[in-house]
N, C-alpha and C positions, 0 to 999 in steps of 0.2 A: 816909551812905546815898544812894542813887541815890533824885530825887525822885521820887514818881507822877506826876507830870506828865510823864515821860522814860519812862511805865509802859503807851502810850495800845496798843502792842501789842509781844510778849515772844515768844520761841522759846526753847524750853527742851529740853536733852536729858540725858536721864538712865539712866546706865550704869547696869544694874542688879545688885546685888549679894545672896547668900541674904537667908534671912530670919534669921542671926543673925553677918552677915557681920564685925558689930565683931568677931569673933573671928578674922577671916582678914587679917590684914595687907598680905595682898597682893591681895585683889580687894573692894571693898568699894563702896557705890551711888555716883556724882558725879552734880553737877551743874554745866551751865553753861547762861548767859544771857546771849542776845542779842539787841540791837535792832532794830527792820526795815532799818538798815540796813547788820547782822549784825558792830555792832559788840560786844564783850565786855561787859558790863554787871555791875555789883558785883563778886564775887569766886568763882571756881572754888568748888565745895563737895564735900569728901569723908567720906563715915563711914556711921552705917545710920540707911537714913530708917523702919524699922520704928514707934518711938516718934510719929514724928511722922502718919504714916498711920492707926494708933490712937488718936493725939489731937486728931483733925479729922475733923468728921461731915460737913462741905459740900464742895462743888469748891470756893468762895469762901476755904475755911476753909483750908484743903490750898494753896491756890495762892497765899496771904496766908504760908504757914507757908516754904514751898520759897524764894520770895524771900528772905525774909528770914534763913534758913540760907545768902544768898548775898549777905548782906550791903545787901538792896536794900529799900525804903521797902513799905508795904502798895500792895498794886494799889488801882486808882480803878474804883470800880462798872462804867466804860465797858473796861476791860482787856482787851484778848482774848489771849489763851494761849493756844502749842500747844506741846505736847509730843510729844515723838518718842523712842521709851522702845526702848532694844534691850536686848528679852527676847522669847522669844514669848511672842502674845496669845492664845493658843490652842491647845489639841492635836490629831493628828490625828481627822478628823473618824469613821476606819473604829475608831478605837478606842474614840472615846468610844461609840459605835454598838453595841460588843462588850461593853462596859460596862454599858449599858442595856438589856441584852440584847436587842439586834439581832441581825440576821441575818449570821453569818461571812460573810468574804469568800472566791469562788471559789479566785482564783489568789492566792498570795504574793510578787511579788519578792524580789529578792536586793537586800542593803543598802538604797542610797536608791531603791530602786523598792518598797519596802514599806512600805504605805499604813497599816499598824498605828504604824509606826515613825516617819513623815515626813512633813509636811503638803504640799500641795500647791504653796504658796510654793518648798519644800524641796527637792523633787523636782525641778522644773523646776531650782532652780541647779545641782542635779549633773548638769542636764545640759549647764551653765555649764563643767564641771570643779570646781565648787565645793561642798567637804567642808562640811557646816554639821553643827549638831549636834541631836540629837534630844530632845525634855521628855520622852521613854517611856524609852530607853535610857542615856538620858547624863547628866552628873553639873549638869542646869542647871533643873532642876523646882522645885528652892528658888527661881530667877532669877523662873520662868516663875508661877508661883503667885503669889509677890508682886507681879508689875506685873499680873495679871489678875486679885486682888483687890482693887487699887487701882482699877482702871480700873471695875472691876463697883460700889466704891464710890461713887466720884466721876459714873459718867457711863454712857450707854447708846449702842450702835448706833445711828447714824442711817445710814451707808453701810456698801460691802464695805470689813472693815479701818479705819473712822474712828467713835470716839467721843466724841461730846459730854454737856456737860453742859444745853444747849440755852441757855446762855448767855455764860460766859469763856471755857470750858474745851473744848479738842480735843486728841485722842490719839490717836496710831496709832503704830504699830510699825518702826521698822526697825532695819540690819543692817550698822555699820561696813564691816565687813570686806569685804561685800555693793559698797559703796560706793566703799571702795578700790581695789577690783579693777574695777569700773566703770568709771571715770575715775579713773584713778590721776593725770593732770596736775592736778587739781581739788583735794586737799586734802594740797600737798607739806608743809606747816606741821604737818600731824598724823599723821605718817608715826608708826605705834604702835610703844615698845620692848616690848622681851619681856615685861616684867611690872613690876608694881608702882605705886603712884599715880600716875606718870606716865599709866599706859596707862587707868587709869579716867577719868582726866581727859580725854584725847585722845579716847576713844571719844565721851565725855558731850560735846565740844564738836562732832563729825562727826553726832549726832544730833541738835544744836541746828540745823547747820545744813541738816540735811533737814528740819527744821520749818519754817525759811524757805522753803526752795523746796515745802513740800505749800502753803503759803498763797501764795508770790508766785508761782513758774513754775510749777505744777501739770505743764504737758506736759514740764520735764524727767524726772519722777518716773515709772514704768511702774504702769500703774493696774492693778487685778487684773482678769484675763481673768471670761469670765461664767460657765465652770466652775469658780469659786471658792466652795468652802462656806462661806458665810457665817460656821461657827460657826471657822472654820479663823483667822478672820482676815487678814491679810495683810503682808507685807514690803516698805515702801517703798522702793527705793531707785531712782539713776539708771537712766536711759534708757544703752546705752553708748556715748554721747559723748565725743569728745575733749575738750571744755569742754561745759557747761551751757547750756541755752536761754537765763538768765539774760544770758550773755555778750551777745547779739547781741539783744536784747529792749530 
């Protein structure tokens, strides 16, 4: 095992998979970890971390567990963790509204301009040209539920889109695919196949290293506009660079 002393700060990304994903063989939670200076650390981890999110009551607890399903020593009291979890953290904000019985909304767009259906992260990449997919309509609500009862576990809002545990532990959201279509020169090593552990593992290691860059280059990363509902959350990805701020920094 990788000692804690090699532990002093982790980037961790984590594919996420339903909530009884052991049963899908082909899309199921990974992890990977890396060091600050983003090198691979203990071993790739794939299967459902359901058990282990119900068997840990602290962020301490949980971020002691996830290492060590990755083959790596117990963090040191001084650890800082972040994680970069691609699921949404959030649903849209006009739904939950409609939910709690708020007030409908006027107008409805058509597809990703409907604010029932699409967060506002969302919305803006289609107008990227980018298809993402919705936690109202689409088959990823298992995804999205479990990393936002994990995260409601372990930690609270401190900014738009980042949560801590106010002391190891930071989480925010992002969005491979988001990522690759950003700078596609930036991560040629984890070009994703069609399906299968492969593609959980490459996703989990592209959200490790957006964890890197929310802690070391923060200005490559596009920070959420100040029209963002807080409860929406938010999707880190690059700025769209040919290479990263990291490069020339």
């Amino acid at each position: 095992m990788t000692p804690s002393a090699d532990l002093d700060q982790v980037f961790i990304g984590w594919d996420v998979g339903g909530w009884n994903c052991d049963k899908n063989p082909t899309s199921r939670d990974a992890l990977v970890v890396l060091n600050a200076t983003g090198e691979k650390l203990g071993q790739p981890w794939r299967g459902n971390l359901r058990q282990t999110i119900n068997a840990t009551t602290t962020a301490a607890d949980f971020l002691t567990a996830i290492l060590g399903l990755c083959k790596l020593a117990p963090p040191a009291d001084t650890t800082k963790a972040t994680i970069a979890i691609d699921a949404p953290l959030g649903f849209p904000a006009a739904f939950a509204q409609l939910l709690t019985g708020g007030a409908p909304l006027d107008q409805i767009g058509s597809s990703h301009e409907n604010p029932y259906l699409f967060r506002l992260a969302e919305r803006r990449l289609a107008e990227e040209g980018l298809t993402s997919l919705s936690t109202v309509k689409d088959m990823i609500g298992s995804q999205s539920t479990k990393a936002m009862h994990t995260v409601a576990r372990f930690a609270k809002m401190i900014a738009p889109g980042v949560w801590s545990d106010g002391a190891q532990l930071t989480l925010i959201e992002t969005y491979p695919a988001l990522c690759r279509t950003r700078v596609r020169g930036v991560f040629p090593k984890l070009a994703k196949p069609i399906n299968g552990p492969a593609a959980d593992i490459m996703d989990a290691e592209v959200c490790a290293d957006i964890a890197q860059g929310f802690v070391l280059w923060r200005d490559w990363l596009e920070p959420p506009p100040t029209t963002a509902p807080l409860s929406e959350g938010w999707i880190w990805a690059p700025l769209e660079y040919d290479e990263p701020a990291k490069v020339s920094q």
